[in-house]
C-alpha positions, -999 to +999 in steps of 0.1 A: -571+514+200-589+517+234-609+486+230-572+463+217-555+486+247-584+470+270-582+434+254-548+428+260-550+440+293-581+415+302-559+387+286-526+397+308-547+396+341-533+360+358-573+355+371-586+355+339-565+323+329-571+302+360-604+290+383-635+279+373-641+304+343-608+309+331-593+306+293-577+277+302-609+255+318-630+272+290-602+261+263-604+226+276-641+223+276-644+237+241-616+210+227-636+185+242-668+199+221-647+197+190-630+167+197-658+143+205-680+158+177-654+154+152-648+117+159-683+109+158-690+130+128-660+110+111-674+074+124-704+081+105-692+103+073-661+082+067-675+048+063-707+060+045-688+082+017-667+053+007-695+031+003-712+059-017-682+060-038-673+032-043-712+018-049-719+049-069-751+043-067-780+067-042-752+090-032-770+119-047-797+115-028-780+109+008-754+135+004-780+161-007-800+148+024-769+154+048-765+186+036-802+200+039-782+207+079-761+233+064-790+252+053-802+255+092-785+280+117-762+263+142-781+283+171-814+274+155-803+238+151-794+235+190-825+254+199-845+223+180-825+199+203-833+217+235-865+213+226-865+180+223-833+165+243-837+190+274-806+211+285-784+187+285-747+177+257-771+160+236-786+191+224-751+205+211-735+174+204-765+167+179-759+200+163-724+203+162-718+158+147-749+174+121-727+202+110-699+184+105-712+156+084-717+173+052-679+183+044-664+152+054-688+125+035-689+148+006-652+149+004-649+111+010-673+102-011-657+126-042-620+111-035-635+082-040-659+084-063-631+102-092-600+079-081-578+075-114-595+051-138-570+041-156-547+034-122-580+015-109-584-010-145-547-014-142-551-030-105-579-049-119-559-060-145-535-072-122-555-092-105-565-075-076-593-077-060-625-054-053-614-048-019-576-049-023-585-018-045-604+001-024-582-005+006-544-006-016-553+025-042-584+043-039-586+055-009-546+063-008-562+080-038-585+099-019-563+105+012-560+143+002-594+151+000-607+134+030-581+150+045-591+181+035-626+178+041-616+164+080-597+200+079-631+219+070-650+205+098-626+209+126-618+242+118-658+248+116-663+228+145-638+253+163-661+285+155-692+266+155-686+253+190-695+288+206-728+282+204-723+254+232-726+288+258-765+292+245-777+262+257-759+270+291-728+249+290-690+260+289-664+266+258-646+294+248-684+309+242-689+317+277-664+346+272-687+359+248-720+355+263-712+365+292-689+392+281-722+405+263-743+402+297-720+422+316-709+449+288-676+437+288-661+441+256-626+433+263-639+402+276-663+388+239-630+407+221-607+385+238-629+355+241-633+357+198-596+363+197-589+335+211-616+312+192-595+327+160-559+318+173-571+276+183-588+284+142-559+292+130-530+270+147-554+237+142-553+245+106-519+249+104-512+218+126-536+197+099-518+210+070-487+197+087-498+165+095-516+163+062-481+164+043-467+140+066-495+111+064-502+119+027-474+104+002-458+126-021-461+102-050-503+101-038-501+144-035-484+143-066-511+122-088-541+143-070 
């Protein structure tokens, strides 16, 4: 109860919210983190995972290739960069696009991939065109589940993003290395807490907006 006591009383102090290492300058440099990395991840999985689905043909082998990142620690991963990119955004910009990859082409590429058959000979049947169906039925389709895999990786990219501190740049992960330099506990408890709360309410805001974009009739069928 001390250390919650001690938490909420860092969090209520008015200095801890404002200047140059406050929650709200931290909060805006870690969005920007997420937000950047999740728009480039998406300009790269998007695309590629339709092709693969569509195509079906090699997608075994690339997805499997994106997904060897999973398999290396974020921290490790943006230690590799250092090493080669310097101290610099490119480091955890690398690490953080990497990580988001994997959910976002598999999930486009599996919408895809298993759209309705029978819905897809129908269109063809129809007369429309390869494209027509990609654009007009498939991917409505697949809108759920690239939805849901654009979901996963923000929500990762929100926790993941901490690791920006390690390679000496800002985010909510300041709180916690630094809290951890000085002994401050209140400060990494509050820092996490508040990494958990921007978790939580962008999930919530996606599942939102994911019923709202997403048809029922398309829900419905998937």
């Amino acid at each position: 109860m001390d250390i919650l006591q001690a938490t909420f009383h860092w969090l209520l102090q008015p200095q801890h919210w404002t200047g140059d290492a406050g929650i709200l300058l931290r909060l805006r440099e870690h969005l920007y983190y997420v937000l950047i990395s999740i728009v480039v991840a998406s300009a790269i999985a998007l695309p590629l995972g339709i092709i693969l689905g569509y195509w079906r043909k090699g997608a075994f082998v690339i997805i499997n290739l994106f997904n060897i990142g999973r398999a290396i620690p974020s921290l490790g991963l943006i230690l590799l960069c250092i090493i080669v990119f310097g101290f610099n955004d490119i480091p955890v910009f690398t690490a953080l696009v990497a990580m988001s990859i994997p959910p976002i082409l598999t999930n486009a590429w599996v919408g895809i991939y298993h759209a309705d058959r029978q819905l897809c000979d129908a269109a063809k049947a129809l007369g429309m065109t390869p494209l027509q169906s990609l654009w007009q039925l498939r991917i409505p389709l697949a809108a759920p589940l690239i939805l849901a895999g654009l979901r996963t990786a923000l929500v990762q990219l929100i926790a993941t993003a901490v690791v920006a501190a390690y390679a000496g740049l800002g985010g909510l992960g300041r709180f916690l290395i630094d809290g951890l330099g000085q002994r401050d506990i209140p400060q990494v408890v509050a820092g996490s807490l508040v990494v958990s709360l921007l978790a939580i309410g962008c999930e919530l805001l996606f599942s939102l907006l994911s019923r709202r974009i997403v048809p029922a009739p398309v829900t419905q069928v998937n």
